[in-house]
KOLRO-728512 format. One line per field, with one value per residue (C-alpha): residue in one letter; x, y, z. Coordinates in Angstrom, 2 decimals. Layout:
<sites>
titi: [A / ...]
px: [X / ...]
py: [Y / ...]
pz: [Z / ...]
</sites>
This chain:
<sites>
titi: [X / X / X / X / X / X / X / X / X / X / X / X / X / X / X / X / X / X / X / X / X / X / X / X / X / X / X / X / X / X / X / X / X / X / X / X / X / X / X / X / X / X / X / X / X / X / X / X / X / X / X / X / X / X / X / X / X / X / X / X / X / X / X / X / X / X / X / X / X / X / X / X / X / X / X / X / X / X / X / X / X / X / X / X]
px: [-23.26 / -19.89 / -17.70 / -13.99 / -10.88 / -8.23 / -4.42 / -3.16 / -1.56 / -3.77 / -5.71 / -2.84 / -2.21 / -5.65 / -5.79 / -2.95 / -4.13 / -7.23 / -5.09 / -3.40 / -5.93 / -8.54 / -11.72 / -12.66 / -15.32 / -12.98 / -10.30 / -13.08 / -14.23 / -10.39 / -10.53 / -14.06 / -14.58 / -17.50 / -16.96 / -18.75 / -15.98 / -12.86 / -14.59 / -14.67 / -11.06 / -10.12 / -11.56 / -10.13 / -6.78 / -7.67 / -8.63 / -5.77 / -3.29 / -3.35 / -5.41 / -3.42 / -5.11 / -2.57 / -1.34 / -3.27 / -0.33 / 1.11 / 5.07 / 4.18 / 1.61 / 4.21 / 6.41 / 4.25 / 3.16 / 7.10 / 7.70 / 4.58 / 6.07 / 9.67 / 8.37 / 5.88 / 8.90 / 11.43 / 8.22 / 7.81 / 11.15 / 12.01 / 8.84 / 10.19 / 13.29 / 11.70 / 9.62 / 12.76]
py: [21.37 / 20.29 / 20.48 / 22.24 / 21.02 / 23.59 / 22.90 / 23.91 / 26.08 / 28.05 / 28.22 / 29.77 / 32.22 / 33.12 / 33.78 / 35.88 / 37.93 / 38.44 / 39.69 / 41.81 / 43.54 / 43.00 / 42.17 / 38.81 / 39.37 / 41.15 / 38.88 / 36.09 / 37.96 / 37.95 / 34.38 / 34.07 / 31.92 / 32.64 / 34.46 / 31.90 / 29.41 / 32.28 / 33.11 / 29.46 / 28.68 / 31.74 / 30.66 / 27.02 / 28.94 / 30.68 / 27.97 / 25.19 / 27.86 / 26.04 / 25.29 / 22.02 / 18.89 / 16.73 / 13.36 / 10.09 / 8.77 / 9.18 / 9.41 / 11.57 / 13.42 / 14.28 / 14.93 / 17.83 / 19.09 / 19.14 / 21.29 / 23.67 / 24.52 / 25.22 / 27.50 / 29.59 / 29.72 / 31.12 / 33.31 / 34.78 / 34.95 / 37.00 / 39.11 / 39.25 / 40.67 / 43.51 / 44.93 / 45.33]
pz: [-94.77 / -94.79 / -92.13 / -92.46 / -90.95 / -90.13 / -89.31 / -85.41 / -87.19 / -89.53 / -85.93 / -84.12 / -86.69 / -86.72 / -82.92 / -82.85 / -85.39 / -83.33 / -80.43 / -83.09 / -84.89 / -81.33 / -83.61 / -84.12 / -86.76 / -88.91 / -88.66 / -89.44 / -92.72 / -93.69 / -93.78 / -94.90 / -91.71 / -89.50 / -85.84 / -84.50 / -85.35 / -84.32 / -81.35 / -80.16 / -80.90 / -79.36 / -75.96 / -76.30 / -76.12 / -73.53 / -71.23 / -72.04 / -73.54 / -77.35 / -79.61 / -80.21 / -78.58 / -76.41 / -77.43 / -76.48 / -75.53 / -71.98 / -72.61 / -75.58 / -73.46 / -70.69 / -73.42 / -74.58 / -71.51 / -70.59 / -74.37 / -73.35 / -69.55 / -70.70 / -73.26 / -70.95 / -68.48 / -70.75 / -72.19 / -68.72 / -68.06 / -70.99 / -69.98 / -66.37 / -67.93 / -70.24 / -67.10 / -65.27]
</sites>
């Protein structure tokens, strides 16, 4: 059996065609990937937010974290906005 990588970004698309279309197994037969496999990537983004790892390195860690922050903030300010 051979293992398949997938880009951060093929992943990301993926999930937010899930919360799109709101079936999994459907989306999965799109790609001809199994559930199994959408389902899990779909939970990694819902428990750190990304399907993205973070760097190794510290600065470049931070960095990221820093990137990440500012663009939840101006997500939830924009959201704040639109509720208003």
């Amino acid at each position: 059996m051979v293992q398949k990588q997938y880009s951060y970004e093929f992943k990301e698309q993926v999930i937010k065609e899930c919360n799109e279309v709101g079936n999994v197994s459907l989306v999965a037969r799109m790609h001809d990937i199994s559930p199994n496999t959408v389902h899990g990537w779909v939970r990694a983004a819902k428990k750190i937010g990304n399907v993205k790892p973070l760097p190794k390195n510290e600065a470049k860690r931070l960095s990221e974290v820093k990137k990440r922050l500012e663009s939840v903030s101006k997500e939830n300010n924009t959201l704040k906005k639109d509720t208003w």
